[in-house]
C-alpha positions in Angstrom: 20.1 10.9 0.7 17.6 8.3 0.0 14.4 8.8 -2.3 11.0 7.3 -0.6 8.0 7.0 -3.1 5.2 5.7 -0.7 2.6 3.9 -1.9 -1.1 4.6 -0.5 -4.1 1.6 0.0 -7.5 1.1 -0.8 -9.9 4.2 0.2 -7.1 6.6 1.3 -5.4 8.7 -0.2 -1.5 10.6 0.1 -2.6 12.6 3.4 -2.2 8.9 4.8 1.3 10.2 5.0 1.1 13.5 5.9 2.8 12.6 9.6 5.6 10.5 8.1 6.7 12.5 5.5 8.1 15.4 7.6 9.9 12.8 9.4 11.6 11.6 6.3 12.1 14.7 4.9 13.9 16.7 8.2 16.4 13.5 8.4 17.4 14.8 4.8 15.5 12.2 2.8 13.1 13.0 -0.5 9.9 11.6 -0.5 7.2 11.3 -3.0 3.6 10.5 -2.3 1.7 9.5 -5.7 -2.0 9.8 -5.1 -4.1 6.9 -6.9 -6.8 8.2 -9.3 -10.4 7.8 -7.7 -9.7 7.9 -4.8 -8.3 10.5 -1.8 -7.1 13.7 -3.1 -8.6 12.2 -6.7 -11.9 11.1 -6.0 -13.3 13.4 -8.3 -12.0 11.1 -11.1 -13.5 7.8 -10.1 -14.7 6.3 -13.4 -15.8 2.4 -13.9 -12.7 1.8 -16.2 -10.8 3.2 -13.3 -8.8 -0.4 -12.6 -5.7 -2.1 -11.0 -3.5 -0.6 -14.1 -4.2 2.8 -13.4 -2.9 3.2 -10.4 0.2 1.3 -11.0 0.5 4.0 -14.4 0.1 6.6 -11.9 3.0 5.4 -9.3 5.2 4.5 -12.9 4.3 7.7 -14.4 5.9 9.4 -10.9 8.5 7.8 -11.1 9.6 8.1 -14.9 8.4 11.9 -14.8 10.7 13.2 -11.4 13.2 10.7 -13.0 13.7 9.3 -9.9 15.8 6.3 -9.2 17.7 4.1 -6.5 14.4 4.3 -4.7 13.3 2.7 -1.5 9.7 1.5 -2.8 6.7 1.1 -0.1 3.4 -0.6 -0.8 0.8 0.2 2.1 -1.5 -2.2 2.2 -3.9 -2.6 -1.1 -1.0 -0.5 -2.6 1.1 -3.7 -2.0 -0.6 -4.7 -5.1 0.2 -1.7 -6.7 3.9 -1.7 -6.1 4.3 -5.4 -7.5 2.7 -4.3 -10.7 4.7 -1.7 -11.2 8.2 -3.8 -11.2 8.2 -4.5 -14.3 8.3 -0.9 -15.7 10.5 0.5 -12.8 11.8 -2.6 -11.1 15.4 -1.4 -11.9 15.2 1.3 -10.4 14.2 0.0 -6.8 16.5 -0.5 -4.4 14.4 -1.4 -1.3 10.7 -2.8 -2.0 9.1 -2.3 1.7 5.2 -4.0 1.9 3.5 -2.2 5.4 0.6 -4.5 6.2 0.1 -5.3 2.9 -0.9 -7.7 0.3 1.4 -9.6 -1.4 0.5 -11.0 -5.0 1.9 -13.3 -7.2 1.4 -13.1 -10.9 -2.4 -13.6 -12.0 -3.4 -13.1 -8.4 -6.4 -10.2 -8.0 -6.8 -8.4 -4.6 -10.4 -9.5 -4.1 -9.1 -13.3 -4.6 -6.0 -12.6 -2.0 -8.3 -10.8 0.3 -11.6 -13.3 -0.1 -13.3 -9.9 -0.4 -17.0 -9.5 -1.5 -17.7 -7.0 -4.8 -20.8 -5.1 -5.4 -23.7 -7.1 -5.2 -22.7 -9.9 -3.7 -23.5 -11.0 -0.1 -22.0 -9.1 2.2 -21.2 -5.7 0.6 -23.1 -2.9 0.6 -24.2 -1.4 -2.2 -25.1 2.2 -2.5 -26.1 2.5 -6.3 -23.3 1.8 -8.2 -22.3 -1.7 -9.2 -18.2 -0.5 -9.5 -17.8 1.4 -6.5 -16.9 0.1 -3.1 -17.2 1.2 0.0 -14.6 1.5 2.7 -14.4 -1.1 5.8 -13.8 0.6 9.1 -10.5 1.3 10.0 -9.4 1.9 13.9 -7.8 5.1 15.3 -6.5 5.1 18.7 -6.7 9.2 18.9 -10.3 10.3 18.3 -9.1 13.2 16.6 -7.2 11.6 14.1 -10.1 8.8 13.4 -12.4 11.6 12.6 -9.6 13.1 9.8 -9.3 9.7 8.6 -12.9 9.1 8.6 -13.9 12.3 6.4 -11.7 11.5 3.9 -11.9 7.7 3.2 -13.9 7.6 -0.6 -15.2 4.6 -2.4 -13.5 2.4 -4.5 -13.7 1.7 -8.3 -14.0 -2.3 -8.0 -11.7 -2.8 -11.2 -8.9 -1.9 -8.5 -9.7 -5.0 -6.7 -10.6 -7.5 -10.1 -8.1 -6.4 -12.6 -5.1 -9.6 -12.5 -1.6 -8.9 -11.2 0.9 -8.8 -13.7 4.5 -10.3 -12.8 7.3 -11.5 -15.0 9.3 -12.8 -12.7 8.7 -13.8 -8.8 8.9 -11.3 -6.6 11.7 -13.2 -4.2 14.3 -13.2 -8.0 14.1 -9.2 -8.2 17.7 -8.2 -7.6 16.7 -6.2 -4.9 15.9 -6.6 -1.1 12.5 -6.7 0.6 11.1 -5.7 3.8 7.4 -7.2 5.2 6.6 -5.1 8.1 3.4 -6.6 10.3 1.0 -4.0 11.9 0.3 -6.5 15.1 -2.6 -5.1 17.2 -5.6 -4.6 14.8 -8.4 -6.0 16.7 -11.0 -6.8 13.9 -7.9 -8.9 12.1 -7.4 -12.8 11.9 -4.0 -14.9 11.8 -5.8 -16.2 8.5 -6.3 -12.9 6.9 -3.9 -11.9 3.9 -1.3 -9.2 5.5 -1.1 -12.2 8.4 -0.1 -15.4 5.8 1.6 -12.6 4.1 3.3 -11.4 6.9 4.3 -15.5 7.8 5.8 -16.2 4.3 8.0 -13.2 4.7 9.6 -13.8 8.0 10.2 -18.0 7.1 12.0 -16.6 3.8 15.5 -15.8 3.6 14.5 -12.9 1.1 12.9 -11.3 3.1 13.4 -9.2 6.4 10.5 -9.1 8.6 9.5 -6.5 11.4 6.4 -6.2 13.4 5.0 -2.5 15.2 2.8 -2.5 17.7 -0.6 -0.9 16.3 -3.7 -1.5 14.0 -3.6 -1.6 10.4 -3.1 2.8 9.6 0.3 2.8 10.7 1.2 5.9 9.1 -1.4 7.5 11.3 -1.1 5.7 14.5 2.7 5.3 15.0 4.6 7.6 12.9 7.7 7.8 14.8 8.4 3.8 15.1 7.5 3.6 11.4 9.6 6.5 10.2 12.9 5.0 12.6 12.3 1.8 10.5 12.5 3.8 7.5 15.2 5.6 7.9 17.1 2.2 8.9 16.2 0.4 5.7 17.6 3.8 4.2 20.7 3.7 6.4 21.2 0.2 5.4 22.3 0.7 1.4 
């Protein structure tokens, strides 16, 4: 048996998940789903000290409390940041760090630098009366009923998520344990110049890393359940 935490991004929340757990949990797998405060399931909390800290305390906090170890790690998107924060309170006790279309910091990095994105009131974001929350970008659904799920639940975003520095003793490549980039290749409004792409290209020219690619837009948990829980349940089949 292998133990999954799974790591939400920006906006969403842990019914990101809700089709892959089941297919993690019926091949005799645990799985945890932290949800990040302020946002999804705990978007009643949003606060303006709400930062990049607090969720990595509520993924470490998870982790210490179920005492769960020999974990296979996975960092969706923004919660790529999240994940890399939290290695060194629970780095020994990853086995597998997995990023799915996600950023990749290095120490002192901030999401809004890695992602070039815009904060509240500055050109280019919207603001709708509070200078520390942020609202969601689109995000594609190929089933119209799952896009309208998805799009009743996505909540702003306290901004110290996105400012807050990334804190990394050592580089991620040195953590004695392996990695896996996987590349969600088919979101239309993307670039090859955005940050999951030069993320995405550093991973599969490193020996490090392994790399894999699945055929859909960014919300891969949503969209293609199935090819992402068979990749999965080979990094778990792997040791």
């Amino acid at each position: 048996m292998t133990t999954f935490v799974l790591v939400h991004g920006a906006w969403g929340g842990s019914y990101g998940f809700r089709k892959l757990r089941p297919r993690l949990t019926q091949a005799g797998h645990e799985v945890f789903t932290p949800s990040l405060t302020g946002i999804g399931e705990r978007s009643h909390l949003a606060h303006p000290q709400v930062n990049l800290t607090t969720h990595i305390t509520d993924v470490v906090n998870t982790i210490r409390y179920e005492d769960l170890d020999d974990l296979v790690l996975l960092g969706f998107s923004y919660g790529g940041a999240v994940v890399t924060g939290a290695l060194d309170h629970i780095g020994d006790r990853v086995r597998h760090l997995v990023f799915l279309d996600a950023v990749v910091p290095s120490d002192g990095d901030t999401v809004a630098g890695v992602v070039g994105f815009p904060l509240p009131n500055q050109p280019g974001m919207v603001d709708r009366g509070a200078t520390w929350l942020i609202p969601p970008l689109p995000r594609q659904l190929d089933d119209p009923t799952d896009q309208a799920f998805a799009d009743a639940r996505r909540s702003m975003q306290p901004a110290g998520t996105f400012t807050e520095r990334v804190q990394l003793s050592t580089p991620l490549e040195d953590w004695p344990l392996t990695r896996t980039y996987i590349k969600a290749t088919r979101d239309p409004n993307e670039s090859d110049d955005s940050a999951f792409w030069r993320a995405a290209h550093a991973a599969q020219a490193s020996d490090a890393w392994a790399y894999r690619e699945i055929p859909t837009h960014h919300l891969v948990p949503q969209s293609m359940p199935d090819a992402l829980a068979a990749m999965l349940l080979g990094i778990a089949a792997d040791g």
